[in-house]
VMD Tcl script that draws the C-alpha trace (Angstrom):
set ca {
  {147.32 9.29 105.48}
  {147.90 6.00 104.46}
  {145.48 4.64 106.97}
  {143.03 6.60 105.85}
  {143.81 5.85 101.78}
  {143.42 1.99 102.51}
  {140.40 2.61 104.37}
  {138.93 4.88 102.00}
  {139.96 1.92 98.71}
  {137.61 -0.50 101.66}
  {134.75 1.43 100.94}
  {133.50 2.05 97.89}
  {130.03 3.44 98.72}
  {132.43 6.62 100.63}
  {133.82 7.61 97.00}
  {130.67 7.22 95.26}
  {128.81 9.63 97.96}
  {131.80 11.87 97.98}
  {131.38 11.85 94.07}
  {127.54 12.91 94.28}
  {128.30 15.62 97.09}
  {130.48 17.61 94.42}
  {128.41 16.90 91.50}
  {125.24 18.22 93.53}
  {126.85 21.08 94.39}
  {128.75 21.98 91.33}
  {125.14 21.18 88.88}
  {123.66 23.50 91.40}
  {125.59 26.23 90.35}
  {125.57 25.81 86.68}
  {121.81 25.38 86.72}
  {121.13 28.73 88.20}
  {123.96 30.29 86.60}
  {122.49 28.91 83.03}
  {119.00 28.78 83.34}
  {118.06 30.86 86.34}
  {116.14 27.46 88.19}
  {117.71 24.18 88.69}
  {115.53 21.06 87.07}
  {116.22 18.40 89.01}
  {118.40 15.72 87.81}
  {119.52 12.06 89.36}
  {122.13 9.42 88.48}
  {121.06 5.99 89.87}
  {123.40 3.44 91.07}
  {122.44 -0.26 90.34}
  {121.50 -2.25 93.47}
  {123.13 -5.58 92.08}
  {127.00 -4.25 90.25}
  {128.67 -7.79 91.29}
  {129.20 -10.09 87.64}
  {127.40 -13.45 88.14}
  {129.56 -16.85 86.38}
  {127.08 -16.40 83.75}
  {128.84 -12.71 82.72}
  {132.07 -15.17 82.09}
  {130.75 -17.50 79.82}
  {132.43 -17.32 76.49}
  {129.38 -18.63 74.65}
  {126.08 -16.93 76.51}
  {123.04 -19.16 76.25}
  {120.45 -18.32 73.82}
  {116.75 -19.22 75.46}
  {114.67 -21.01 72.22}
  {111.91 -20.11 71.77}
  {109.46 -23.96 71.87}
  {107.30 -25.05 68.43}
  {104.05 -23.20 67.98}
  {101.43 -24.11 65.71}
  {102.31 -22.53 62.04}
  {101.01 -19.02 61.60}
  {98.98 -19.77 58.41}
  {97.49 -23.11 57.71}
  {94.99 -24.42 55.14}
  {91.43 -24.83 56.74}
  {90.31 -28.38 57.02}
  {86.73 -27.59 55.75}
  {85.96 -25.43 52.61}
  {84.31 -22.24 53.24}
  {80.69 -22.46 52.04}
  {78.91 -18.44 52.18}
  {75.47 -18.39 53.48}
  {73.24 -16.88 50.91}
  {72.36 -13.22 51.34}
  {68.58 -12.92 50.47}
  {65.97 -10.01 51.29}
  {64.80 -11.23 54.30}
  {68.61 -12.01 55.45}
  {69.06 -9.55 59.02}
  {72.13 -7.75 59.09}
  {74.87 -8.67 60.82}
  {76.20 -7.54 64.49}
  {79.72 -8.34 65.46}
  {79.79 -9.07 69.66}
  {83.12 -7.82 69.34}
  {81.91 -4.61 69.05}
  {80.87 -4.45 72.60}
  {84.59 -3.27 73.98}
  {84.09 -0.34 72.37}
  {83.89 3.35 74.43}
  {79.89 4.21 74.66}
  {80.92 7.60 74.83}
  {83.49 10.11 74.51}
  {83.94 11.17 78.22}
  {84.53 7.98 78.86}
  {86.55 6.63 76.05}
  {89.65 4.54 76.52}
  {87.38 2.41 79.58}
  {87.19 -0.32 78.11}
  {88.36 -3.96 78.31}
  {90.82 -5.46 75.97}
  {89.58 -7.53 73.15}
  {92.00 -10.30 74.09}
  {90.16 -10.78 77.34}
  {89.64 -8.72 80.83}
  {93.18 -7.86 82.43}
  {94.76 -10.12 84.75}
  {93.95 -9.99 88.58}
  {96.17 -7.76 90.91}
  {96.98 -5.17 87.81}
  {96.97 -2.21 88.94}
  {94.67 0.25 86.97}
  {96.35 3.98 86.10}
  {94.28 6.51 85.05}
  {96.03 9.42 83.25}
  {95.50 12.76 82.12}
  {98.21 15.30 80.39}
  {99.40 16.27 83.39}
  {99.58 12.94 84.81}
  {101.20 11.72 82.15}
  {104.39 14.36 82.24}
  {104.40 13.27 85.91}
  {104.71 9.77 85.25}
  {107.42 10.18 82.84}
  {109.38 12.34 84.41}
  {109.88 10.11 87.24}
  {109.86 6.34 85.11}
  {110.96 7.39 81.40}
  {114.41 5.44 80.87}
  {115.83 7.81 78.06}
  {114.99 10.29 80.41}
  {117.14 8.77 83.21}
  {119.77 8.49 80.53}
  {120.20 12.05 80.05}
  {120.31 13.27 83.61}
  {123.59 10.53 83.99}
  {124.51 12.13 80.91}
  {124.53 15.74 83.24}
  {125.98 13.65 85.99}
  {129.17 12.46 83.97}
  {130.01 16.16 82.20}
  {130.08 17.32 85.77}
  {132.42 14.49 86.83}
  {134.60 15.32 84.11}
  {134.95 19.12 86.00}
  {135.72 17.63 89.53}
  {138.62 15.59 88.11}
  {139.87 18.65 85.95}
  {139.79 20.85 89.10}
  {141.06 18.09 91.17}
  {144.58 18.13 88.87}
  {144.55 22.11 89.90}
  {144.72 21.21 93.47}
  {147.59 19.71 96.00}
  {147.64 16.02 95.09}
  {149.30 14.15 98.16}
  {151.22 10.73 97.31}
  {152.66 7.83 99.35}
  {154.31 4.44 98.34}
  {155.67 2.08 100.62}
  {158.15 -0.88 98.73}
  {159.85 -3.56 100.62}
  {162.39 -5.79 99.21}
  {165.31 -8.97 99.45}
  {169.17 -8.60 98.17}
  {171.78 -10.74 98.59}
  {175.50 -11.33 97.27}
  {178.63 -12.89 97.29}
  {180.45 -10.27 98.97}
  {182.83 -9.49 96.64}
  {185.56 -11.82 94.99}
  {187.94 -12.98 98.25}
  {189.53 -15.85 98.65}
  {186.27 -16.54 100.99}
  {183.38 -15.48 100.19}
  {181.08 -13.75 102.78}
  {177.58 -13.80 101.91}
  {175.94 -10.79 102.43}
  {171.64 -10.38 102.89}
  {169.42 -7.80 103.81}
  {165.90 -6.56 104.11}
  {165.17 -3.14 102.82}
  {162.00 -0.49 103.07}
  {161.08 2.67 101.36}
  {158.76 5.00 102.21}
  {157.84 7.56 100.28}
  {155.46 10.42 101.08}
  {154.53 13.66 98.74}
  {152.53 16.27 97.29}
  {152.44 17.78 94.39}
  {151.15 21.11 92.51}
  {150.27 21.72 89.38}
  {150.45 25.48 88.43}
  {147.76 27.11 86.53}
  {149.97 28.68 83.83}
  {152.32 25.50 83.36}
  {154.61 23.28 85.07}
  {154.47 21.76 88.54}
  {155.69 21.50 92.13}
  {156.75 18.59 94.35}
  {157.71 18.17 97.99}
  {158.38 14.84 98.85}
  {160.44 12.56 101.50}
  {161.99 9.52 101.33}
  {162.98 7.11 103.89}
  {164.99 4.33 103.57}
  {165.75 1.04 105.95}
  {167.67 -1.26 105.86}
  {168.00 -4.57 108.30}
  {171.02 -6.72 108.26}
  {170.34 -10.39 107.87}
  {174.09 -11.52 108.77}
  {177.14 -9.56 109.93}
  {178.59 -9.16 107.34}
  {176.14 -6.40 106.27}
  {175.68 -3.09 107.94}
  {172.06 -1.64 109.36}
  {171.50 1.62 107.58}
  {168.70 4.32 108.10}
  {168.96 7.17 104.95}
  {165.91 9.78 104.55}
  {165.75 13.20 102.16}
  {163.08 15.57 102.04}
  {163.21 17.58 98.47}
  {161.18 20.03 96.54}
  {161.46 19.86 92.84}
  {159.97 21.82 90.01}
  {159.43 21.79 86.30}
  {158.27 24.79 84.67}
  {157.57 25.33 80.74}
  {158.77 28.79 79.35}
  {157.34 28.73 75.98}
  {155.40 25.17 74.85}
  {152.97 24.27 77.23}
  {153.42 27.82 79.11}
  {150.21 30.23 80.00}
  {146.59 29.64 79.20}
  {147.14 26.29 76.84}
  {147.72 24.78 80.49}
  {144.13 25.71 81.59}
  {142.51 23.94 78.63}
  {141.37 20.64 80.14}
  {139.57 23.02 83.08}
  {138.15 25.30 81.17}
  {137.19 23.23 78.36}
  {135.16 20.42 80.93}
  {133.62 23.63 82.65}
  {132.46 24.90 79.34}
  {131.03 21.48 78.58}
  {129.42 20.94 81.39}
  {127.30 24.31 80.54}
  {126.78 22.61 77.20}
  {125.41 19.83 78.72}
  {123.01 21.91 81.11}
  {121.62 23.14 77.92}
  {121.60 20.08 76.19}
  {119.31 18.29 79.28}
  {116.51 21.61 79.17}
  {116.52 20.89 75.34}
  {115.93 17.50 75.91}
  {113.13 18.43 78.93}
  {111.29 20.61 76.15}
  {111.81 18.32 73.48}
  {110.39 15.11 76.01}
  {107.46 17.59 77.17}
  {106.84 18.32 73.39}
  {106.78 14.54 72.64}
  {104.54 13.52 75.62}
  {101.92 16.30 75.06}
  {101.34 15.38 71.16}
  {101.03 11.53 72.17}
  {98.84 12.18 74.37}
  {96.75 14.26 71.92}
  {97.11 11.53 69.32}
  {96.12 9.39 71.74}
  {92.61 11.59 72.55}
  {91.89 12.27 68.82}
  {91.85 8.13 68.13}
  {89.73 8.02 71.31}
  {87.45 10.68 69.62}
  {88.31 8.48 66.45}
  {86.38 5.19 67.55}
  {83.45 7.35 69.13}
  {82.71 8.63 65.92}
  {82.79 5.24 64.42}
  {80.95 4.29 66.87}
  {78.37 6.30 66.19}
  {78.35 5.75 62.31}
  {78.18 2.10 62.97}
  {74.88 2.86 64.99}
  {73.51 5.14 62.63}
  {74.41 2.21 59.75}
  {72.88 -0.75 61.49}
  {69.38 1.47 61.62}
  {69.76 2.59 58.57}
  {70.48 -1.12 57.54}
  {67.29 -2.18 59.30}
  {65.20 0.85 57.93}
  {66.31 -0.58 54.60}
  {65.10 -4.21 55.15}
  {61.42 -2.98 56.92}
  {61.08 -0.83 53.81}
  {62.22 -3.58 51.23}
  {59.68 -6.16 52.78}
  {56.98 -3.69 53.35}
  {57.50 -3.37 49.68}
  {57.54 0.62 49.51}
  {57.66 2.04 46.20}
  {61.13 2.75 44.70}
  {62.79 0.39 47.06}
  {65.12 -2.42 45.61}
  {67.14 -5.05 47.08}
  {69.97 -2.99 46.15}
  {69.16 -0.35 48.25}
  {69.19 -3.15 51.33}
  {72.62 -4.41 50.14}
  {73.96 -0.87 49.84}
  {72.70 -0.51 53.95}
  {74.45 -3.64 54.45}
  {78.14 -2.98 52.94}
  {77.85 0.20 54.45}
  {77.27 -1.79 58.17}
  {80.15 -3.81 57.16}
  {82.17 -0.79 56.54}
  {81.43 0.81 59.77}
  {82.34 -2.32 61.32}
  {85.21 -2.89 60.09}
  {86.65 0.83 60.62}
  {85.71 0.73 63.81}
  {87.59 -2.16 64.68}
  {90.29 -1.12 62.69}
  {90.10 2.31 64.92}
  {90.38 0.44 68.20}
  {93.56 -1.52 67.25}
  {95.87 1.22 66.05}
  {94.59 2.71 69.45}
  {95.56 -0.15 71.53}
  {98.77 -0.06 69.30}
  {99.24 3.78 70.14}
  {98.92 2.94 73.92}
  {101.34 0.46 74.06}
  {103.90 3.10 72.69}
  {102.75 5.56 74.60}
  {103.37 3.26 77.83}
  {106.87 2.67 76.76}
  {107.22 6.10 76.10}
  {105.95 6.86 79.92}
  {108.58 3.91 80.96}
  {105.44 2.20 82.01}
  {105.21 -1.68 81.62}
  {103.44 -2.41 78.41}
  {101.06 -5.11 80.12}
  {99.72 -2.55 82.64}
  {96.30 -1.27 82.67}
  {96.05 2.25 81.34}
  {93.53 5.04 81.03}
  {93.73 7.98 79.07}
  {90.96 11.00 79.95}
  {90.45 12.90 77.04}
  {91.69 16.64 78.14}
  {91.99 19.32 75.51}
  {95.41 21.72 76.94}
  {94.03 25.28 76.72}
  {96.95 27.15 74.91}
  {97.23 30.51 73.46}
  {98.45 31.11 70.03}
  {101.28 33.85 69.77}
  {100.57 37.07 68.19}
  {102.86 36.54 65.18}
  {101.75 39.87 63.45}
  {103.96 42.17 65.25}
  {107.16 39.39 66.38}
  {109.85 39.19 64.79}
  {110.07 35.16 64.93}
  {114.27 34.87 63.48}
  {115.25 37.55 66.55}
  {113.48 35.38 69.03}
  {114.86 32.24 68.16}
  {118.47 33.26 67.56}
  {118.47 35.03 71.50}
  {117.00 32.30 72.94}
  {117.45 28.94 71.39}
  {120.00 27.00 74.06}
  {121.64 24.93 71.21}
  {122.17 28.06 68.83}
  {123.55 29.42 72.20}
  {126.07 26.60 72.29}
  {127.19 26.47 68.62}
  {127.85 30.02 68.98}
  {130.11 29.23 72.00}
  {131.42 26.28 69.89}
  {133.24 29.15 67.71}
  {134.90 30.49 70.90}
  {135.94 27.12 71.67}
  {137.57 26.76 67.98}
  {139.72 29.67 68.18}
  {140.70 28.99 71.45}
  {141.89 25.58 70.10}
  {143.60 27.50 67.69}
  {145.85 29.20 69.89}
  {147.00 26.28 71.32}
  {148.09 24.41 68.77}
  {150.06 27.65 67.70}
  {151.56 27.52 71.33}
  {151.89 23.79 70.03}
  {154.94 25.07 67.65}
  {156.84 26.79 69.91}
  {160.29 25.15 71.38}
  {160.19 23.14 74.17}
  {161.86 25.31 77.08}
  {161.83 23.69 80.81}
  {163.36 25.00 83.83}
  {163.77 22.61 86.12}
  {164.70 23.46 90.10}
  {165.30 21.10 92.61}
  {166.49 21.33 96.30}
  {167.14 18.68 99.78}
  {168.33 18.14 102.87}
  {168.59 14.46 104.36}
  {170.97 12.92 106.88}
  {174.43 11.15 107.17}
  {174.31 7.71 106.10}
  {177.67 6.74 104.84}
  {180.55 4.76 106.22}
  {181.84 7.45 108.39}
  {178.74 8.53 109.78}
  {175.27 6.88 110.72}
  {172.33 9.45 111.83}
  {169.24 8.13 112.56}
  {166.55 8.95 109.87}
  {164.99 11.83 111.73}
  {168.09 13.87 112.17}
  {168.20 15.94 109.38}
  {171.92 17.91 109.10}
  {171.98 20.99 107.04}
  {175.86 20.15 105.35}
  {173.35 17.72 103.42}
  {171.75 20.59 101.83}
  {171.84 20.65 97.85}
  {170.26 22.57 95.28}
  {170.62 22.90 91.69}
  {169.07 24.36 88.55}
  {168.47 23.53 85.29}
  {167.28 24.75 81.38}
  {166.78 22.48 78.61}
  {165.88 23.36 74.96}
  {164.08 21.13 72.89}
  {164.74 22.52 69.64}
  {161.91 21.90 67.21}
  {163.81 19.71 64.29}
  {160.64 17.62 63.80}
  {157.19 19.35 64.06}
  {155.20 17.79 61.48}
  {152.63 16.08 64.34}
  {152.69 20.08 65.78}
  {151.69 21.30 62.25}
  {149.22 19.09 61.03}
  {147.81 19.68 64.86}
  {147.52 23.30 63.54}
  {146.09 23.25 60.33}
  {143.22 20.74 61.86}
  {142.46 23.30 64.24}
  {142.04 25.81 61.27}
  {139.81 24.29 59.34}
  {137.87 23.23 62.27}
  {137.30 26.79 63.53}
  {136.01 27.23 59.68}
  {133.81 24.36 60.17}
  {132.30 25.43 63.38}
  {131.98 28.97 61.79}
  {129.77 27.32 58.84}
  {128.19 25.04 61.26}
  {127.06 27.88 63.35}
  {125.56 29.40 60.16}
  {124.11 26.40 58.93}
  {122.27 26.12 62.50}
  {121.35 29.61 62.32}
  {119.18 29.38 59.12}
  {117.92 26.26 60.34}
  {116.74 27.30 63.64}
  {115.14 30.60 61.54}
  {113.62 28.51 58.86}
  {112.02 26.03 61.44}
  {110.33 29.01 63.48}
  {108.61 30.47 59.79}
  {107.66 27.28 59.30}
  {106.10 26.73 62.35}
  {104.69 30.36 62.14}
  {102.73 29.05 58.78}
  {101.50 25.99 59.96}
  {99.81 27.42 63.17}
  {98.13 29.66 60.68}
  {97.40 26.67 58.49}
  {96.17 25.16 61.69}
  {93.83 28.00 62.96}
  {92.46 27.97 59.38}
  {92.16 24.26 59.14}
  {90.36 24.40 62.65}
  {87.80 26.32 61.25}
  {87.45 24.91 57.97}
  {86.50 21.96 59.64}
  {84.43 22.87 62.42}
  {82.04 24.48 59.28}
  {82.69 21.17 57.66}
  {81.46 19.15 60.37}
  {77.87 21.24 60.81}
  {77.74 21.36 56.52}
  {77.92 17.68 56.91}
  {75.41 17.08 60.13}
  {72.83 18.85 58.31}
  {73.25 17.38 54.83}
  {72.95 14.09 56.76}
  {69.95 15.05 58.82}
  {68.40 15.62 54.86}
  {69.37 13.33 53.18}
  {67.73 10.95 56.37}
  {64.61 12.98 56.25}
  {64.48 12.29 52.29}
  {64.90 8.78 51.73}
  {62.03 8.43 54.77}
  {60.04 10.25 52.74}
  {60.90 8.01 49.64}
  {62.67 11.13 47.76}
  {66.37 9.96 47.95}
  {67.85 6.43 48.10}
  {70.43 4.49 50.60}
  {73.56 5.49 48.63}
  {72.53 9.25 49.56}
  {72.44 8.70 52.69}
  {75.76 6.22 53.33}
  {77.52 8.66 51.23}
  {76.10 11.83 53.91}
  {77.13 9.31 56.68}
  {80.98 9.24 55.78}
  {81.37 12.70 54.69}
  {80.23 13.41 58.30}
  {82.81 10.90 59.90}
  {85.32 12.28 57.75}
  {84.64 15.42 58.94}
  {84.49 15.05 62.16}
  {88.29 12.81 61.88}
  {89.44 16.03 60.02}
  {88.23 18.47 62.97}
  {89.45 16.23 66.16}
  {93.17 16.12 64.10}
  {93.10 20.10 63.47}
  {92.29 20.69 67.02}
  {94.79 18.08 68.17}
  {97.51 19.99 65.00}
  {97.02 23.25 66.30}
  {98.17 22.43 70.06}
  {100.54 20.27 68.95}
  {102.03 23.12 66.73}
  {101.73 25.89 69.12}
  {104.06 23.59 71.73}
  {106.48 22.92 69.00}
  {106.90 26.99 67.47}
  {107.68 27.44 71.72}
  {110.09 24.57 71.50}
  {111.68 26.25 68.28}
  {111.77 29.67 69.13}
  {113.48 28.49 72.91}
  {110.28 30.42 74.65}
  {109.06 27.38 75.75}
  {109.77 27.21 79.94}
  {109.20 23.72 81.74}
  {110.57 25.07 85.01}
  {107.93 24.93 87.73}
  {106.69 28.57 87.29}
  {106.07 28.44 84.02}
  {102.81 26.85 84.09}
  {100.88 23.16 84.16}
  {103.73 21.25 82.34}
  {106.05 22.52 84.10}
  {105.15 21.92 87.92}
  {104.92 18.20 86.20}
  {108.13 17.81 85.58}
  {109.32 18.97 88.88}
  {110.69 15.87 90.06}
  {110.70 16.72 93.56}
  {107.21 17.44 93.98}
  {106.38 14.34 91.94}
  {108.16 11.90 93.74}
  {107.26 13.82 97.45}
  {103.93 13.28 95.95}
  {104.17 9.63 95.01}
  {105.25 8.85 98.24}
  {102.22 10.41 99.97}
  {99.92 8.26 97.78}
  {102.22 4.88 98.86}
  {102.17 5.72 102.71}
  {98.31 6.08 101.94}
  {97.62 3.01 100.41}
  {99.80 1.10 102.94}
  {97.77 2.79 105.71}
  {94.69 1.48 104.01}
  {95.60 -1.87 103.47}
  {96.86 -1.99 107.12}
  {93.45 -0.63 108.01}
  {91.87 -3.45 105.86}
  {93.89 -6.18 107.35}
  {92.82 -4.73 110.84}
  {89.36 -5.39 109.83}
}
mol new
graphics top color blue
foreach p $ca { graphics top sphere $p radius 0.5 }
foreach p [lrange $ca 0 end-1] q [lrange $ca 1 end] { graphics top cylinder $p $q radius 0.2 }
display resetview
């Protein structure tokens, strides 16, 4: 046993896979027991866990940053405007060129701040795609399945204190003395070692059991001291009558096994809260991409309407006026402007969006625009507040939370009870005295002793005991309010989501209406200032109504999905398990990874092919 204990302390890689064997299997359990599938979940262990000198260095050094040229500075030239006159062309920005020409294919283009580097490796993503991607790289989402991994640790070391716990010690010493006071001393030295071997028991309902042996040896250094072999074997045990007796003892298992259900919970709330997040990104993401098309397309429609202006102004049409030109030419700037503007925030969006995937922010990365075909509960005839309340995993838990409280309760009330211990012990060894010497195998039964014992601890001072119990009091009331609080919460979010997904139907349609009122009044107003009948303004004004409109309809398309995803995550109906649709088989980890894997072993056998060649 002891072999196999200093063997076991050699290798630490044996506890850490013993560790993930019972986590695997307990998690395993819980998941089906809780949710009726089992999302996978993975604790990592760092590659690299030695400390380099640097980790020992009292003052850690601080990399500055070197001098850079000063963010603002005072141009060495004054700025002189060219004049604007009516023959003046309008003006085209080349920077305009990175823009998408179209919306199937928008988010293809190049960065403004130059084309990306060689060797990075372009990703093209679409919803699903995206999930997938997270799933598998996100590093909050790593975070919570260790977080699963450590509440289920906390059970195998609460169980582990239920089971026989073997012991051994092994302590070697010196001693030495005069001899005694003669009229010559004789010196007397010798070496002694102890073994000591055991197991113990703790019992469910209190107290605990103990069979151990001891050996003793002892070698003589001189002869003036005697060799001496001694060895027991005993069983002991201490068990609580009243304090610490019954169920109170169970507490620590029952309480991690309880949490670790909690925290079961807690990771599928997280997996519908992280698909939630993800899918409303990524339709952000689309809408902006729909977002600089339609600037696009107004900056188009204002640099011919700019140049319509200027033939007409130096053809010298009736009812045309310089202004009219400048009008077509603020209106270009405008569009220009927006639409840069409308690129940026969507570079911005995509570098969150790649952190959010737990992808490096200097990769290249392509959204396709997908629209996620969902359905729209029938919220006529459902009683939203019943749903919620049955399903919703963290209502679930603050219910159980109550359970919990009053369970505390009764143990601190066991808590006040006297301290009453019987204590039993019993041995047999061999002779080791002056008049005999057995070796330290040969046990004789006339060494056989047993006792028994009772002790009261009378409870003179139990203030600690008592404050212990009022705490436990007035947190059972707190969870009780909590619980309530939570409940009217969870019942006022699923109404509210009920009214904005009829806001957002509405809204939908509103704008979709909008969006043809405004293509047509912009087709007119076009059609009348060709025909001399209206002027610029009319038609800039038509122009941006239209872009407006068509902003307003992208976000009420994008609003309605989004809100449909979140009144599932509310109510707890939303399932990310892999039968319960697209996002789900994305976050199957399994699959993902298996498929990843494929794709690697295919690209390695094409670039071996290539290198063949």
């Amino acid at each position: 046993m002891m072999v196999a204990a200093t063997a076991g302390g050699c290798a630490p890689g044996w506890y850490e896979a013993s560790a993930d064997r019972e986590v695997a299997r307990i998690v395993e359990q819980r998941k089906e027991q809780t949710l009726k599938y089992k999302p996978q979940s993975e604790a990592k262990t760092p590659k690299n866990t030695e400390p380099t000198t640097r980790a020992y260095a009292k003052i850690p050094m601080t990399v500055i940053s070197p001098l850079a040229p000063a963010p603002l500075q005072v141009p060495d030239t004054n700025w002189n405007p060219e004049p604007q006159g009516p023959l003046s062309p309008p003006v085209v920005d080349d920077r305009l060129n990175f823009v998408p020409p179209s919306y199937a294919n928008a988010g293809a283009f190049a960065d403004p701040q130059g084309p990306p580097t060689p060797g990075t490796v372009h990703t093209v993503l679409d919803l699903q795609g995206a999930v997938e991607y997270a799933v598998t790289h996100s590093r909050p989402y790593q975070d919570q399945m260790e977080n699963l991994f450590l509440a289920t640790l906390d059970v195998t070391l609460a169980r582990h204190l239920f089971e026989p716990r073997p012991y051994a010690s092994t302590s070697s010493g010196y001693a030495g003395n005069q001899g005694g006071a003669t009229t010559r001393p004789a010196y007397q030295s010798a070496l002694s070692v102890v073994n000591r071997v055991g197991v113990s028991q703790q019992l469910p309902y209190g107290g605990q059991v103990a069979a151990e042996q001891l050996v003793s040896f002892v070698q003589a250094l001189n002869d003036t001291t005697v060799d001496g072999d001694s060895a027991r074997t005993s069983l002991t045990a201490s068990i609580p009558l009243l304090k610490g007796a019954g169920m109170v003892n169970l507490e620590p298992l029952i309480d991690s096994e309880r949490n670790l259900v909690y925290a079961v919970r807690s990771f599928e709330l997280y997996r519908r809260q992280f698909a939630v997040d993800i899918a409303t990104r990524f339709f952000g993401l689309v809408t902006q991409q729909q977002g600089i098309n339609n600037r696009r397309v107004s900056y188009d429609n204002s640099r011919i309407l700019s140049d319509r202006a200027m033939e007409l102004f130096a053809a010298s049409r009736p009812g045309t006026s310089y202004l009219d030109v400048q009008r077509a030419q603020q209106s270009l700037l405008n569009a220009e402007s927006s639409l840069i503007d409308a690129v940026t925030v969507y570079q911005n969006s995509l570098d969150n969006f790649k952190i959010a995937l737990g992808m490096p922010v200097e990769a290249d990365l392509e959204i396709v625009p997908v629209e996620l075909q969902v359905n729209p509960p029938e919220l006529e005839n459902l009683n939203v507040a019943d749903v919620a309340t049955k399903y919703r995993l963290d209502l679930q838990t603050a219910r159980d939370r109550i359970e919990d409280a009053q369970r505390d309760v009764k143990n601190a009330k066991n808590g006040l009870l006297p301290n009453v211990t019987l204590d039993a012990q019993s041995g047999v060894g061999n002779f080791n005295d002056a008049g005999r010497r057995d070796p330290w195998y040969k046990y004789n039964s006339d060494t056989y002793a047993y006792g028994a014992s009772i002790t009261v601890d009378w409870p003179l001072d139990q203030l600690a005991d008592r404050n212990i119990y009022r705490r436990s009091l007035i947190n059972l009331a707190r969870t009780q309010r909590s619980y309530v609080t939570s409940r009217d919460q969870v019942i006022s979010d699923v109404r509210n989501d009920t009214r904005l997904i009829r806001v957002a139907q509405i809204s939908v349609d509103i704008q979709r209406r909008s969006v043809d009122l405004n293509q047509k009044r912009l087709d007119l107003a076009n059609e009348r200032y060709l025909q001399g009948r209206a002027a610029v303004l009319d038609v800039t004004d038509a122009q941006s109504a239209l872009l407006s409109a068509q902003d307003g309809l992208d976000r009420a398309r994008a609003n309605l999905q989004t809100q449909v995803l979140q009144y599932l995550r509310d109510t707890g109906t939303l399932r990310v398990d892999p039968q319960a649709g697209a996002i789900g088989r994305a976050m199957d980890r399994e699959v993902v990874q298996a498929s990843n894997m494929r794709e690697f072993e295919k690209i390695e056998q094409q670039l071996e092919k290539m290198e063949r060649q």
